[in-house]
One Martini backbone bead per residue (centre of mass of N, CA, C, O) as a GRO file, in nm:
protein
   69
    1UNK     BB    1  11.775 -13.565   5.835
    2UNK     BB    2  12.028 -13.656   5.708
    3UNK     BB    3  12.337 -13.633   5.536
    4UNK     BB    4  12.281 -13.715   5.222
    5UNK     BB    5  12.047 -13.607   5.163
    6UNK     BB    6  12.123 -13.275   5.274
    7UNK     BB    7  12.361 -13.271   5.010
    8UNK     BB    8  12.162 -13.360   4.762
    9UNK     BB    9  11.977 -13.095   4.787
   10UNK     BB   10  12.246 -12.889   4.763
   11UNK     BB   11  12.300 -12.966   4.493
   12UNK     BB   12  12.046 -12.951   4.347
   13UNK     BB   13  12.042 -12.654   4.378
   14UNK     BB   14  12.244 -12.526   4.277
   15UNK     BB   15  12.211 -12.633   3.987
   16UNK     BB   16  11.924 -12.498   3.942
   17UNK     BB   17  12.050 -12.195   3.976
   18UNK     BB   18  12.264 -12.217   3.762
   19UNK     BB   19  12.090 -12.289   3.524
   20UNK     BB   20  11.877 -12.041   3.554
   21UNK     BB   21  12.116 -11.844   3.492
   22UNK     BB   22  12.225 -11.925   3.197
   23UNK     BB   23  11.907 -11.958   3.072
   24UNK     BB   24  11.773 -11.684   3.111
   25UNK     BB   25  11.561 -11.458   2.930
   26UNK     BB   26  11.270 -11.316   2.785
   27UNK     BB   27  11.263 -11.043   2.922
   28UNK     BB   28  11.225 -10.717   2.876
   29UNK     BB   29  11.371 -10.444   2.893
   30UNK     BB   30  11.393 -10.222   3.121
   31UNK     BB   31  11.211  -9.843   3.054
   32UNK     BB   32  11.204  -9.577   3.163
   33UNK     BB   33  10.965  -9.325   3.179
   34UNK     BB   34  11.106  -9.131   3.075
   35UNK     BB   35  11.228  -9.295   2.834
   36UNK     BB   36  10.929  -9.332   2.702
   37UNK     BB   37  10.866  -9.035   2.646
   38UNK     BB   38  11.136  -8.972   2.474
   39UNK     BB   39  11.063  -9.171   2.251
   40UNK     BB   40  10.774  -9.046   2.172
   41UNK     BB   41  10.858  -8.793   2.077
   42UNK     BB   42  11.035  -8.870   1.840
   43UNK     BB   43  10.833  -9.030   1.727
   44UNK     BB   44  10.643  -8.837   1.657
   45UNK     BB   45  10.830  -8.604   1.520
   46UNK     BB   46  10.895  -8.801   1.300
   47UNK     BB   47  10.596  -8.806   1.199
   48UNK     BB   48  10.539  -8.493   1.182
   49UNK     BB   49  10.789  -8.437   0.960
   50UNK     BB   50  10.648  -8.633   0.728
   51UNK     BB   51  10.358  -8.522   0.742
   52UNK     BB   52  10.458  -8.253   0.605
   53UNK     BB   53  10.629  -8.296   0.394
   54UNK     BB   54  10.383  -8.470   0.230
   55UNK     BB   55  10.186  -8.192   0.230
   56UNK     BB   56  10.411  -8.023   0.050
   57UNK     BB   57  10.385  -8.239  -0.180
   58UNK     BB   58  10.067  -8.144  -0.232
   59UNK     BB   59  10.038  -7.871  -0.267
   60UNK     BB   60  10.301  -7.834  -0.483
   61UNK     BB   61  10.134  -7.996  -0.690
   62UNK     BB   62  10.057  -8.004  -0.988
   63UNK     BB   63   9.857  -8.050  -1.255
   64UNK     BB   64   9.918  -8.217  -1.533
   65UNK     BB   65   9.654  -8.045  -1.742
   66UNK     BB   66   9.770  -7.770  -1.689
   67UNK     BB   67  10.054  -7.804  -1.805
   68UNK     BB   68   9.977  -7.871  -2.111
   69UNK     BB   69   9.797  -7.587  -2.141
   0.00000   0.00000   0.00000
């Protein structure tokens, strides 16, 4: 390989590697298994509260023509 071959291969590199640097990832950022854990019990938590709500206001709800009567 000559020596101008070789000086033009090292910079079409560098080039290469510096634009797929700056061009980023489409890639989601890892989270931890611990942390995906700790993520669905939250909201597990939060969906377990709401559909609580939901039963307390349905058992406590009286019927309209009850109350009319």
């Amino acid at each position: 390989m000559n020596r101008r071959k070789k000086i033009n291969q090292t910079l079409k590199g560098k080039a290469k590697k510096a634009n797929a640097k700056k061009a980023g990832s489409n890639k989601p950022k890892y989270i931890a298994k611990a942390d995906r854990v700790v993520a669905s019990v939250a909201s597990e938590g939060i969906a377990d509260v709401a559909k609580e709500e939901s039963q307390d206001v349905l058992i406590g709800a009286e019927p309209t023509t009850e109350q009319a009567v």
